[in-house]
VEXDREN-2710 file (C-alpha; in Angstrom, 1 decimal):
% VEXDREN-2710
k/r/px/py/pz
1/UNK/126.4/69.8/105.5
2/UNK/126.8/70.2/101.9
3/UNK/122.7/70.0/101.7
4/UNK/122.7/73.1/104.4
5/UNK/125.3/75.2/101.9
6/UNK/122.7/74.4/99.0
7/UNK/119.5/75.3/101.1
8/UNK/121.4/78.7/102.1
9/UNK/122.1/80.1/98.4
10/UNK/118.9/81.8/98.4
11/UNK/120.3/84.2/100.4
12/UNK/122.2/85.6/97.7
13/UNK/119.3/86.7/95.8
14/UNK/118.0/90.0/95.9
15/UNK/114.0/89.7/97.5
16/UNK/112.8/90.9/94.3
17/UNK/114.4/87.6/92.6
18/UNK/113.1/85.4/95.1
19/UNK/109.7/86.8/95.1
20/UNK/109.4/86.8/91.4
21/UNK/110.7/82.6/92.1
22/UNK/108.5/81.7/94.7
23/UNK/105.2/83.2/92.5
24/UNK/105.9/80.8/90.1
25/UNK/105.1/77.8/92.9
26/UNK/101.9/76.6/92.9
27/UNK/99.6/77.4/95.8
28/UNK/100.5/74.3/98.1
29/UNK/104.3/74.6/97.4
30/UNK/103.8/78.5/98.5
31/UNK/102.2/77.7/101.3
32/UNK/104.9/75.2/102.2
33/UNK/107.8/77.3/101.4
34/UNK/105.9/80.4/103.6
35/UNK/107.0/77.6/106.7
36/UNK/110.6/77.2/105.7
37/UNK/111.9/80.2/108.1
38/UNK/110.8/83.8/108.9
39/UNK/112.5/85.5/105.9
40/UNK/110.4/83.9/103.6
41/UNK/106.9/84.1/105.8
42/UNK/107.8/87.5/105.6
43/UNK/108.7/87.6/101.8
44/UNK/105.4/86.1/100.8
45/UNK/103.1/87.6/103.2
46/UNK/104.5/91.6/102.3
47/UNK/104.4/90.8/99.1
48/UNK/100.7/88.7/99.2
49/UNK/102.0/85.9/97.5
50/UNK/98.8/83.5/98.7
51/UNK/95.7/84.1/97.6
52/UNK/92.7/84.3/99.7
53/UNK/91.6/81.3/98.2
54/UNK/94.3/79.2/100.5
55/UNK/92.6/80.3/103.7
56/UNK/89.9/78.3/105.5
57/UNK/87.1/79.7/103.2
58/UNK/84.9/76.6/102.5
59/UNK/83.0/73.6/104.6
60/UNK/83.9/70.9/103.3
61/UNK/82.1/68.5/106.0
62/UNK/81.8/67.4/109.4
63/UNK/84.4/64.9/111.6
64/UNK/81.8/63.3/113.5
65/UNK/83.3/61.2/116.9
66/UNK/80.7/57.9/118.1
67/UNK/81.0/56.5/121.2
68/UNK/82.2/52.4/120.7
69/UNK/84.4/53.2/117.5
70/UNK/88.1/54.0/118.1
71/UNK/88.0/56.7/115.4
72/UNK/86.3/59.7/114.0
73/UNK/84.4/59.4/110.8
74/UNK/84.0/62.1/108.5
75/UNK/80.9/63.0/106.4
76/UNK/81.8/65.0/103.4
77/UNK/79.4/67.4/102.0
78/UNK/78.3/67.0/97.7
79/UNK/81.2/69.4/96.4
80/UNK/83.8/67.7/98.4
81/UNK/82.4/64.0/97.9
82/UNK/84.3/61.7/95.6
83/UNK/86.2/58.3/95.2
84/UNK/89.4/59.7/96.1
85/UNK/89.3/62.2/99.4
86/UNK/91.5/65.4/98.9
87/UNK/92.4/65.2/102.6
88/UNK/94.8/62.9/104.4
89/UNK/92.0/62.0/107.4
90/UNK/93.7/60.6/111.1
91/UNK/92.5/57.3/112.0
92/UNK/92.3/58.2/115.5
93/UNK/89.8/60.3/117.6
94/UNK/89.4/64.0/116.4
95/UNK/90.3/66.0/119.7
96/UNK/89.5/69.5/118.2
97/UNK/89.5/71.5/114.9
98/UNK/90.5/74.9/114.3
99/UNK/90.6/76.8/111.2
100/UNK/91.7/73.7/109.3
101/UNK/94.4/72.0/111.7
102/UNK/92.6/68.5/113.2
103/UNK/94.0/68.1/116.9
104/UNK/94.3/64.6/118.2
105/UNK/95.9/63.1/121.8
106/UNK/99.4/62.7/119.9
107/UNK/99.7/66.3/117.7
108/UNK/98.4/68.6/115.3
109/UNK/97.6/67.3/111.8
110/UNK/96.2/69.6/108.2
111/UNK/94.4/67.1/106.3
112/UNK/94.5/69.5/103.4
113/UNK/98.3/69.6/103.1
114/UNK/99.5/66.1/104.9
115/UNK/101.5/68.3/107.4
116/UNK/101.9/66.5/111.1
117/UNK/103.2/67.7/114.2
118/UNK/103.6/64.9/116.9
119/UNK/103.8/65.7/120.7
120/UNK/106.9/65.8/122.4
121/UNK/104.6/64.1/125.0
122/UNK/101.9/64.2/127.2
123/UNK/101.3/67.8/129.1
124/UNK/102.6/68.0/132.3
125/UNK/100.9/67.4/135.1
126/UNK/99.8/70.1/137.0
127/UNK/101.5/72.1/140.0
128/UNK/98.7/73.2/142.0
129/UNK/98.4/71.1/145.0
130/UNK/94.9/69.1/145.0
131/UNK/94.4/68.8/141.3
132/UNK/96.6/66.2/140.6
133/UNK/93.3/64.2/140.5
134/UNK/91.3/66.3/137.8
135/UNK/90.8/65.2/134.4
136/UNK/91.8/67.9/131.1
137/UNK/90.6/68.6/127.8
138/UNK/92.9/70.1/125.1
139/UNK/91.6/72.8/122.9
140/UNK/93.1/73.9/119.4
141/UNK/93.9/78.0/118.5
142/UNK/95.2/78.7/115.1
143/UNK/94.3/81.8/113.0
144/UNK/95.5/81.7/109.7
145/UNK/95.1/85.6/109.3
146/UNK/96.9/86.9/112.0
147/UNK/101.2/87.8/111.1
148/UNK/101.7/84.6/113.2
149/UNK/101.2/81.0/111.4
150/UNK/101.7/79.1/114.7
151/UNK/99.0/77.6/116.5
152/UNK/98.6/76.9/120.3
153/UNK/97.0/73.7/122.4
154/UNK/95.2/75.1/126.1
155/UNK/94.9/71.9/128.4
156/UNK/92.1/72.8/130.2
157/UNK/91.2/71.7/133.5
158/UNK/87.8/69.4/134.9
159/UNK/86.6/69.2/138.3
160/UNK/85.2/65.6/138.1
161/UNK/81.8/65.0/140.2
162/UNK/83.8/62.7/142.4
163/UNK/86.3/65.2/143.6
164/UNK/84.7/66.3/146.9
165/UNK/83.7/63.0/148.3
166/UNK/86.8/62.1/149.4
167/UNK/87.5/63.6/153.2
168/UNK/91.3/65.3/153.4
169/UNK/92.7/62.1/155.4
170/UNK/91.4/59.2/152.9
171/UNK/94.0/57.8/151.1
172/UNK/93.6/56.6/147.3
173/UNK/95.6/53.3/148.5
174/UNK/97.7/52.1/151.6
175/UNK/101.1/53.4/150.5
176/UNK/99.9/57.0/149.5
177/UNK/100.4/59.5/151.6
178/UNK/97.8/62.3/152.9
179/UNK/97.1/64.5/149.4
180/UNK/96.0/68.1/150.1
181/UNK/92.9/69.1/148.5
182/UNK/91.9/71.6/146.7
183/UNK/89.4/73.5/148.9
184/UNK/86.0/73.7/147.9
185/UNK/85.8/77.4/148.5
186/UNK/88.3/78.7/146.3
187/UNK/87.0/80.8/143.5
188/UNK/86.6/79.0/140.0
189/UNK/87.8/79.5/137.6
190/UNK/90.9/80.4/139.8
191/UNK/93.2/83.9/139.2
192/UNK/95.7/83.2/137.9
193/UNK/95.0/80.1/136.7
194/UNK/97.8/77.8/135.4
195/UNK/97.3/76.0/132.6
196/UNK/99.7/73.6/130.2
197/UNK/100.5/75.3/126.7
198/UNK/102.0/73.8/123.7
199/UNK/103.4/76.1/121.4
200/UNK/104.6/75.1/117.8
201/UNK/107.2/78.0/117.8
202/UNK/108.8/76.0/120.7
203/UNK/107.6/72.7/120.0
204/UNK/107.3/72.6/123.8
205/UNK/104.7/72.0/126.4
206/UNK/105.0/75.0/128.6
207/UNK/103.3/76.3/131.9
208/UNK/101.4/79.6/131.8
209/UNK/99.5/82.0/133.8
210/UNK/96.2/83.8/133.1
211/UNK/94.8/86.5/134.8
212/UNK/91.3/86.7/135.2
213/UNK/89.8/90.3/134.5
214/UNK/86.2/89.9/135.9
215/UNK/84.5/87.6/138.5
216/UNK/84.9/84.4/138.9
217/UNK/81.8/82.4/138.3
218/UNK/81.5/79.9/141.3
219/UNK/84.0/77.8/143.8
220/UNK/84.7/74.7/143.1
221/UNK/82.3/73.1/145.3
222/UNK/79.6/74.1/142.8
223/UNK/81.4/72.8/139.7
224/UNK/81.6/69.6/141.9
225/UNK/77.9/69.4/142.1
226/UNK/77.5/69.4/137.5
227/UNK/77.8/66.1/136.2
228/UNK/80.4/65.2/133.5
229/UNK/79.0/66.2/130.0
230/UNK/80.3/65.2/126.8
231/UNK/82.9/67.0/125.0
232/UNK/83.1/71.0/124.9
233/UNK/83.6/72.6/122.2
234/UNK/86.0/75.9/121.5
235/UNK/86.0/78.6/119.2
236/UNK/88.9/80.7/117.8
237/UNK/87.5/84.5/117.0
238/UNK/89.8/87.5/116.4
239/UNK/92.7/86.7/118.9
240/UNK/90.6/85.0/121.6
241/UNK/90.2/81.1/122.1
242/UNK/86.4/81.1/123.8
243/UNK/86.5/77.8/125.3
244/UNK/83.1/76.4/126.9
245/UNK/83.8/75.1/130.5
246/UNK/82.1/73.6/133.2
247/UNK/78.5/75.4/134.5
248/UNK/78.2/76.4/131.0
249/UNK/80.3/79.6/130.7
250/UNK/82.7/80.3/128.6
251/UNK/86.5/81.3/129.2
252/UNK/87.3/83.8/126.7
253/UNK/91.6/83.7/126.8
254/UNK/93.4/86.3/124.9
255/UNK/96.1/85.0/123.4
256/UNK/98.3/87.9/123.4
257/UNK/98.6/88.7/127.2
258/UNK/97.5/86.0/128.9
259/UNK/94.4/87.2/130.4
260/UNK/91.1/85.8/130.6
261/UNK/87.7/86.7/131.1
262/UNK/84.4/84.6/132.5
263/UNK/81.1/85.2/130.2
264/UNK/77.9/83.4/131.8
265/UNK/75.5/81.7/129.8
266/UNK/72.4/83.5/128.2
267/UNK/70.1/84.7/131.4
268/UNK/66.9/83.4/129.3
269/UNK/68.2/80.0/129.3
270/UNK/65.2/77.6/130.3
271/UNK/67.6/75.7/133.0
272/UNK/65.4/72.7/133.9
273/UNK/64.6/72.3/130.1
274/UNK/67.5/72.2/128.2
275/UNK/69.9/69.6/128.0
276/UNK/73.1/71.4/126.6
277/UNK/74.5/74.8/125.5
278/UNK/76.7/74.2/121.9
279/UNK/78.9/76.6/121.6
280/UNK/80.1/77.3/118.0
281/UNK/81.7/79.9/115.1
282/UNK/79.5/80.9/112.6
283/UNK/78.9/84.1/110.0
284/UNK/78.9/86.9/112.1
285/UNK/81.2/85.9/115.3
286/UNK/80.3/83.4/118.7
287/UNK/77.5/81.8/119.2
288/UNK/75.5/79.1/121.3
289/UNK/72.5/77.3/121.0
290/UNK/70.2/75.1/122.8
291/UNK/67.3/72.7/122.5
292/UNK/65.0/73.0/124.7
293/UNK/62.1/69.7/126.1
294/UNK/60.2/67.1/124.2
295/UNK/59.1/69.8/121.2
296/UNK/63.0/70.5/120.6
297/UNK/62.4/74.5/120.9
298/UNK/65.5/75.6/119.4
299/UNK/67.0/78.7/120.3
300/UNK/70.3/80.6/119.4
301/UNK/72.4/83.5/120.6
302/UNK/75.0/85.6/119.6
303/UNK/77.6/87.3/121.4
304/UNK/77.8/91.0/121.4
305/UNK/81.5/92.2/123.0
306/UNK/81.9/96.1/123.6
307/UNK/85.2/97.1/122.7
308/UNK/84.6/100.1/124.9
309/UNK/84.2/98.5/128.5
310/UNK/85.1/95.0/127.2
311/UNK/81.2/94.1/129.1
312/UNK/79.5/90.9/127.0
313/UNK/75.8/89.6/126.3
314/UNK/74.6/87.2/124.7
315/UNK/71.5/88.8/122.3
316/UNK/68.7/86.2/120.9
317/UNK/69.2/85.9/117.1
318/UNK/66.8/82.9/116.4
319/UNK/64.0/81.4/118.5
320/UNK/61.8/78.2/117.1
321/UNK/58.6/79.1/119.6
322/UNK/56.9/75.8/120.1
323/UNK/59.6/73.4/118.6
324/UNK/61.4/72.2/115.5
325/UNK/59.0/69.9/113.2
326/UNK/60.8/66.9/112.2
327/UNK/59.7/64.9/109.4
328/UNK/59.9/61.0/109.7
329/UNK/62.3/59.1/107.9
330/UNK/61.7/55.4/106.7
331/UNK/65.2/53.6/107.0
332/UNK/64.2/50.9/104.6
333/UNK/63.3/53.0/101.5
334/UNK/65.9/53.1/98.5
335/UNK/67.3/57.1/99.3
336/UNK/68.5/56.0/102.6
337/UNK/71.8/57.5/101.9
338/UNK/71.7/61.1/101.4
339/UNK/73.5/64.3/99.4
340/UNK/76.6/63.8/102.1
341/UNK/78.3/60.5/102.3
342/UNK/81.3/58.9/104.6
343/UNK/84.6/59.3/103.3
344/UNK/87.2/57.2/104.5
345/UNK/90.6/58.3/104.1
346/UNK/92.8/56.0/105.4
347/UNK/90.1/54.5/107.4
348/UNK/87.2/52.1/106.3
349/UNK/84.3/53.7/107.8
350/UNK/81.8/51.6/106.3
351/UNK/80.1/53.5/104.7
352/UNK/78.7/52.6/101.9
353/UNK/80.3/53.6/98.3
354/UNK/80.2/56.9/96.6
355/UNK/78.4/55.9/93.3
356/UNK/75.8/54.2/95.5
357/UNK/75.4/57.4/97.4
358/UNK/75.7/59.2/94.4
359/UNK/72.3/57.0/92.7
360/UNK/70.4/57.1/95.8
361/UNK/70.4/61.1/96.8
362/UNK/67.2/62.5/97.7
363/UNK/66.1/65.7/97.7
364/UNK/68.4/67.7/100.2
365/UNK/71.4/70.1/101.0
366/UNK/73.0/70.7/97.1
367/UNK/75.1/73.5/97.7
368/UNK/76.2/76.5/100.5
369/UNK/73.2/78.5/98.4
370/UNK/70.4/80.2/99.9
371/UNK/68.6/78.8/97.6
372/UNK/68.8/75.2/99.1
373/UNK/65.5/72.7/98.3
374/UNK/63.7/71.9/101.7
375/UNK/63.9/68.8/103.3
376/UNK/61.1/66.4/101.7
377/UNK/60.0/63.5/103.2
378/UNK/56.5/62.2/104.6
379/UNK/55.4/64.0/107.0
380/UNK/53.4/62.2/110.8
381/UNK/51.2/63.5/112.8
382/UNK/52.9/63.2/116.2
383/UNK/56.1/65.2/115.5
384/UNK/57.9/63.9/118.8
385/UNK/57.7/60.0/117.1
386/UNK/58.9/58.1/114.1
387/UNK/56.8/55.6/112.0
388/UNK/56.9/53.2/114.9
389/UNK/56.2/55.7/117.4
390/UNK/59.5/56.3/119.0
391/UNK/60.5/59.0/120.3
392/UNK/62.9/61.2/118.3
393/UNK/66.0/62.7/119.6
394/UNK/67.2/65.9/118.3
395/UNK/70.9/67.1/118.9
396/UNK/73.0/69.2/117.6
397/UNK/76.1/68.8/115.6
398/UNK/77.6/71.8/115.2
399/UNK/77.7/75.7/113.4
400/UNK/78.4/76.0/109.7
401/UNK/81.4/78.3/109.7
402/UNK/80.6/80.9/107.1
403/UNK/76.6/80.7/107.5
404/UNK/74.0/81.0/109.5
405/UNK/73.0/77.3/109.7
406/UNK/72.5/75.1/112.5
407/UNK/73.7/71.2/111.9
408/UNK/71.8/68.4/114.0
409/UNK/71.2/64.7/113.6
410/UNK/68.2/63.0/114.3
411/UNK/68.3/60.2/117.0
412/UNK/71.7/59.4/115.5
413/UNK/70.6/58.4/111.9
414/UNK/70.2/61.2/109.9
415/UNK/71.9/64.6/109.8
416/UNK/69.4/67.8/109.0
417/UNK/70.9/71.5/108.4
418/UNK/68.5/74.2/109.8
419/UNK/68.8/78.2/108.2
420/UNK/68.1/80.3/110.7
421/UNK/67.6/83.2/108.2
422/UNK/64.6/81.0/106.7
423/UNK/63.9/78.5/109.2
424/UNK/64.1/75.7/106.6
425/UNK/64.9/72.1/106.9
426/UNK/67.6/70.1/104.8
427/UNK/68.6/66.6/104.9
428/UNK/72.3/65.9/104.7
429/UNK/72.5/61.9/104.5
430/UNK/72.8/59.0/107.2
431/UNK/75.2/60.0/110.1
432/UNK/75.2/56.4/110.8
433/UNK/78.7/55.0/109.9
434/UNK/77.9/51.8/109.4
435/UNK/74.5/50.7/106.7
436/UNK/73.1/48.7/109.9
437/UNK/70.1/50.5/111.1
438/UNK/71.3/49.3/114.8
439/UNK/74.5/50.6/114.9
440/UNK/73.5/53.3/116.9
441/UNK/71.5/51.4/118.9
442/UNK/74.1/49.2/119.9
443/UNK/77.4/51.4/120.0
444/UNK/75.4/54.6/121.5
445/UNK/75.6/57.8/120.3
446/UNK/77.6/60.9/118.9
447/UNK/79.7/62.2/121.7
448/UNK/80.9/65.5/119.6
449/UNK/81.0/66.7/115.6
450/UNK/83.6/69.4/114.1
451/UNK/82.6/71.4/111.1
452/UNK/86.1/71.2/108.9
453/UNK/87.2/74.0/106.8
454/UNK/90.7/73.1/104.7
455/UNK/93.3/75.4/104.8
456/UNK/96.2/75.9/102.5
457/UNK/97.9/78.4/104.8
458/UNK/99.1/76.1/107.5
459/UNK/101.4/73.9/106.3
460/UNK/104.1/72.2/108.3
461/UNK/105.9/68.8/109.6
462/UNK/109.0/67.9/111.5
463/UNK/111.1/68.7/108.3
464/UNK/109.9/72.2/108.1
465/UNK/110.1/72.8/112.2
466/UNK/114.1/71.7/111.8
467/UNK/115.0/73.9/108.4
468/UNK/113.6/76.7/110.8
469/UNK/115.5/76.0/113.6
470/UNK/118.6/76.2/112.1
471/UNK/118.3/79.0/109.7
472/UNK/117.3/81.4/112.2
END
């Protein structure tokens, strides 16, 4: 009690007081104090106490997720690499990222600042009669801009390939009784469609409906007929979560009136060449991309949104013609490392030390300039192999935030950055977590990478979420 009476004093000084008090913090105690209740959110952000230079401004690498390990790894570009990581990292799977907050399966993390907010516990299941059998994927919305420092988590909802094999009277074991299905006919996404919402202004997981504004994009009989991908990504773009669903549209949600609106994918989109549509945030809004056959044709859109009619396309930006040219890489030469190296937190993600990183860079990625070298390596003949003519895979990682770059990885060992603007090549480092050259021949491959941008803004813990409770 007596530390309550203590913690309520400030109300006695005039704003003017307290503003000229809380300038003196320095920028992560400001951003902490900006969490302690509404008065003082309002305090600093009227009186633009925090700098621009707190909000998610900079890359400073890539959480990369493998299949076989139980955690996500991150690879931490030059300016951000050294023996002692900034960031408190989770050693657990990285769910999502969204302007700097890491979502996992048990809360809502900021590396940058330490804060954690645990789950009160799983979402609930859902309360539409036939789905009780469909798997989920959470998504992340934050926006450290907006009035509001709270962030969101959508559950969204997966129509596995199995659903519809199973008749209306089969029974998932003897004592279960008849289940109703959800009919194959019914419009998907559906209108409205419920979905599980946690909210850190609550600290709750709550049920909502959305409205759909447009039509929907299929029944559920033809999701049925897509097989499971890995995971989706999500964007966060100017008070819309754009979430990238099942037959590759995307589920734009406004997050102020619970609407939602189905965009299809781009009409020129080779369907029986492509392997996946990556969805992404990048300089100048959404975007996706694709690679397309054997020659890796890369190919990139942006979204255009009329604020008129709200009507979307998706306009080409960048088009690689005949294919991306990859240079061969020899694993056994001395510069097998790279400019970006694994950092490993609280985790030992073997791999490989900073000074022997540091010693073995080879001409790569040096900075977020323009001005970047090109990648440099020998060059083959047969583009499509390596040295002992395999063929090379070519995926993508991810959007860099603030840029118009491209991140891929090269059959799992090697991450390249594209520019779109000049259509140049950069090497980042091994993407391979462990210095075995068979790692990712034995453990498999990169189910999902999240380009992280730290963020001063967004601090907050339990502590913080209780001080607020009770002061207003």
């Amino acid at each position: 009690m007596e530390g309550k009476r203590i913690y309520s004093l400030w109300r006695l000084l005039p704003d003017d007081m307290l503003a000229d008090v809380l300038r003196r913090a320095a920028p992560r105690d400001l951003a902490v104090s900006r969490c302690v209740c509404r008065a003082w959110r309002a305090l600093v952000d009227d009186r633009r106490l925090l700098r621009a230079d707190l909000l998610p401004l900079s890359l400073a690498g890539l959480f990369i997720d493998y299949s076989g390990l139980p955690y996500t790894n991150f690879l931490a570009r030059p300016s951000s690499a050294n023996t002692t990581t900034p960031y408190q990292l989770p050693c657990t799977s990285v769910v999502d990222h969204c302007n700097g907050l890491v979502l996992t399966y048990h809360g809502v993390l900021n590396p940058a600042t330490g804060g954690w907010t645990p789950f009160p516990g799983p979402p609930p299941p859902p309360r539409v009669p036939g789905t009780d059998r469909f798997l989920y994927d959470m998504y992340l919305a934050f926006d450290p801009t907006t009035e509001s420092s709270h962030y969101e988590v959508f559950v969204i909802p997966i129509i596995p390939p199995w659903f519809g094999r199973r008749r209306p009277s089969a029974k998932l074991n003897e004592d279960e009784d008849d289940a109703e299905e959800y009919p194959g006919s019914a419009e998907w996404p559906p209108s409205p469609y419920r979905l599980s919402v946690f909210s850190s202004r609550t600290g709750q997981w709550d049920e909502r409906k959305f409205v759909r504004e447009n039509e929907a994009a299929g029944t559920a009989a033809d999701v049925e007929e897509e097989p499971l991908k890995a995971k989706r990504k999500a964007v966060c773009w100017r008070g819309a979560l754009y979430v990238h669903c099942q037959m590759d549209i995307i589920m734009r949600i406004s997050l102020s009136d619970n609407k939602y609106r189905v965009i299809k994918p781009p009409r020129d989109l080779n369907m029986s060449e492509y392997r996946a549509l990556h969805l992404g945030k990048s300089e100048k809004g959404v975007y996706s991309a694709s690679l397309e056959g054997r020659e890796h044709r890369l190919r990139v859109w942006l979204l255009h949104e009329s604020p008129q009619d709200s009507k979307t396309k998706w306009i080409l930006k960048h088009d690689t013609g005949r294919g991306l040219t990859v240079p061969s890489l020899n694993l056994d030469q001395p510069a097998y490392h790279g400019p970006w190296i694994f950092d490993g937190g609280c985790c030992d993600n073997h791999g490989g030390s900073n000074d022997e990183a540091q010693q073995n860079q080879i001409v790569g990625w040096n900075s977020d300039d323009d001005e970047a070298l090109p990648f440099q390596t020998p060059q083959v003949d047969d583009r499509n192999t390596d040295t002992n003519h395999r063929y090379v895979s070519i995926e993508i990682l991810g959007f860099h935030p603030f840029r118009e770059i491209v991140f891929l990885h090269r059959s799992w060992s090697r991450g390249l950055a594209y520019h779109l603007n000049s259509s140049r090549l950069e090497d980042l480092g091994n993407v391979c977590p462990k210095d075995d050259t068979l790692f990712y021949e034995e453990l498999g491959y990169i189910e999902c990478a999240f380009p992280y941008t730290p963020c001063l803004m967004a601090e907050f813990s339990q502590q913080y979420l209780e001080f607020s409770d009770d002061e207003d």
